[in-house]
TIPA-489368 format. One line per field, with one value per residue (C-alpha): x, y, z. Coordinates in nm, 3 decimals. Layout:
! TIPA-489368
xx = X; ...
yy = Y; ...
zz = Z; ...
//
This chain:
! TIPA-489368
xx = -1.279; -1.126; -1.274; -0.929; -1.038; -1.327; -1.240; -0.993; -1.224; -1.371; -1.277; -1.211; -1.113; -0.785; -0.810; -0.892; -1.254; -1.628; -1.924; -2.116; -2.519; -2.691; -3.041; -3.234; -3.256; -3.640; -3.805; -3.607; -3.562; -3.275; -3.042; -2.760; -2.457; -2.130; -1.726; -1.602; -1.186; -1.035; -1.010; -1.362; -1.527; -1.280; -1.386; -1.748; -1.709; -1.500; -1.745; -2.070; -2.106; -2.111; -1.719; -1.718; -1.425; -1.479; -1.301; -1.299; -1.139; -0.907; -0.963; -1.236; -1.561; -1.729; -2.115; -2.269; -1.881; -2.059; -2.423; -2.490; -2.674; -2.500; -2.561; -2.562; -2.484; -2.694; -2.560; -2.272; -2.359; -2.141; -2.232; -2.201; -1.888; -1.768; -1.762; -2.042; -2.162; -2.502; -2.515; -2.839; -2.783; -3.014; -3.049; -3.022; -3.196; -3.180; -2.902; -2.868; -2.654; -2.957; -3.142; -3.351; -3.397; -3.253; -3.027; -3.261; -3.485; -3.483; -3.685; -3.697; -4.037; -4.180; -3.794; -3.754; -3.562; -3.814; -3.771; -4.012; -3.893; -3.797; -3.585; -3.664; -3.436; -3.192; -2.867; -2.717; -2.875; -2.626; -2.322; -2.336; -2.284; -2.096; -2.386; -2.394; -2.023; -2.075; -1.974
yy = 0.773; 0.388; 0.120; 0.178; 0.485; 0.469; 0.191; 0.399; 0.673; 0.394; 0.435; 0.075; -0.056; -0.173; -0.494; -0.290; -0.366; -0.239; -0.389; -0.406; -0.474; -0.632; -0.487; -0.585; -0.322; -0.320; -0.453; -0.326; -0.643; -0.630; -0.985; -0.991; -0.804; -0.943; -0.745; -0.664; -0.516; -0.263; -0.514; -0.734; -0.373; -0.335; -0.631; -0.588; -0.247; -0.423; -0.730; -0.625; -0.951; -0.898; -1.034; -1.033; -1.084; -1.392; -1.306; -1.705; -1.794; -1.504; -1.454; -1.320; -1.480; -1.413; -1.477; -1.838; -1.963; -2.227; -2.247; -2.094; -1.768; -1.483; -1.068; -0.894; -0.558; -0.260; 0.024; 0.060; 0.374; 0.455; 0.596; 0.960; 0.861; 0.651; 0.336; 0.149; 0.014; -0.045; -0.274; -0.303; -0.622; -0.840; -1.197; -1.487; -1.716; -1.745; -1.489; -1.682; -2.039; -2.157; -2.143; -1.885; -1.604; -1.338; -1.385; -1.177; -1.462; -1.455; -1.217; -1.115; -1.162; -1.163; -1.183; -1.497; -1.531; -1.671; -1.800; -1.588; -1.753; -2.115; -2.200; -2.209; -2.471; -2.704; -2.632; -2.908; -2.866; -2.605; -2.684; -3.064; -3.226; -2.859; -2.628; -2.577; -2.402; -2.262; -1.919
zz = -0.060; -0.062; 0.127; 0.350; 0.414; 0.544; 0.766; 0.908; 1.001; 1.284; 1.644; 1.721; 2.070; 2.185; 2.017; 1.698; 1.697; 1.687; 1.746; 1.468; 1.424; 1.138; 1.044; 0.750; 0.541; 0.425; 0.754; 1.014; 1.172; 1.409; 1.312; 1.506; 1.690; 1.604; 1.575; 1.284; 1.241; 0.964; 0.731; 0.757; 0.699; 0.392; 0.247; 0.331; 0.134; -0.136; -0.209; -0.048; 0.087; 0.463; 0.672; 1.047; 1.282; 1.488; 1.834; 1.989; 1.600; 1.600; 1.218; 0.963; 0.917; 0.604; 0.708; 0.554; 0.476; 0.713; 0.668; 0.327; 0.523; 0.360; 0.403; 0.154; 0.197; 0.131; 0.326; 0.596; 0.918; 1.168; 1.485; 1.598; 1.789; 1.559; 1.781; 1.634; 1.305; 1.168; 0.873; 0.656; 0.471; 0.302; 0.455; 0.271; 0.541; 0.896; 1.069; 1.385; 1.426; 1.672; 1.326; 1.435; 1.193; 1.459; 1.747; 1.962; 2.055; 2.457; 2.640; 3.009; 3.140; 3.475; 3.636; 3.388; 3.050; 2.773; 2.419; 2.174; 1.895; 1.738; 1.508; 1.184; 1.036; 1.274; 1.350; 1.257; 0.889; 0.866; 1.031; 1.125; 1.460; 1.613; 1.583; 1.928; 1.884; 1.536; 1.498
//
């Protein structure tokens, strides 16, 4: 089967996307949630280096075009309905653009949102001045 073809075998929404969840593959460490479109998961299949679909850019985002932090991928799951991805990638460095290593950093507590973890390299390290706005 083509990379095409499997990417057309995804229920995508209206806008023609899915949400899509980064994992890494040998710790189980859940990274990140981000959209990715027919052809981000193409490419992702084509290169094995992990392309998104940035929704406020309106175009593809190939992860650490930015900040260096790539995915590699290791293995691409879909759901049961087919309106989901699970990516297990290998990360090169932090996943999040608060320079944490996982976007999943704020936790509900006693009817209060805390931080549980801090970042592990600045933002502005890797992307400058805009790493408040960075992907």
């Amino acid at each position: 089967m083509t990379h095409d073809a499997i990417a057309t075998r995804i229920a995508y929404d209206a806008q023609g996307l899915v949400p899509a969840i980064a994992q890494q593959h040998d710790t189980g460490e859940v990274l990140m949630l981000a959209w990715m479109n027919a052809e981000a998961v193409a490419e992702t299949l084509a290169t094995g280096r992990v392309c998104y679909y940035s929704r406020s850019r309106g175009k593809l985002w190939r992860k650490g075009e930015s900040s260096g932090q790539t995915q590699r991928l290791i293995e691409l799951r879909m759901d049961c309905d087919g309106d989901a991805l699970l990516l297990l990638v290998d990360q090169l460095g932090v996943a999040c653009h608060t320079g944490r290593r996982d976007c999943f950093f704020q936790a509900s507590r006693d009817g209060h949102w805390h931080e549980v973890a801090s970042p592990v390299v600045a933002p502005e390290t890797l992307y400058g001045t805009t790493a408040a706005h960075a992907p």
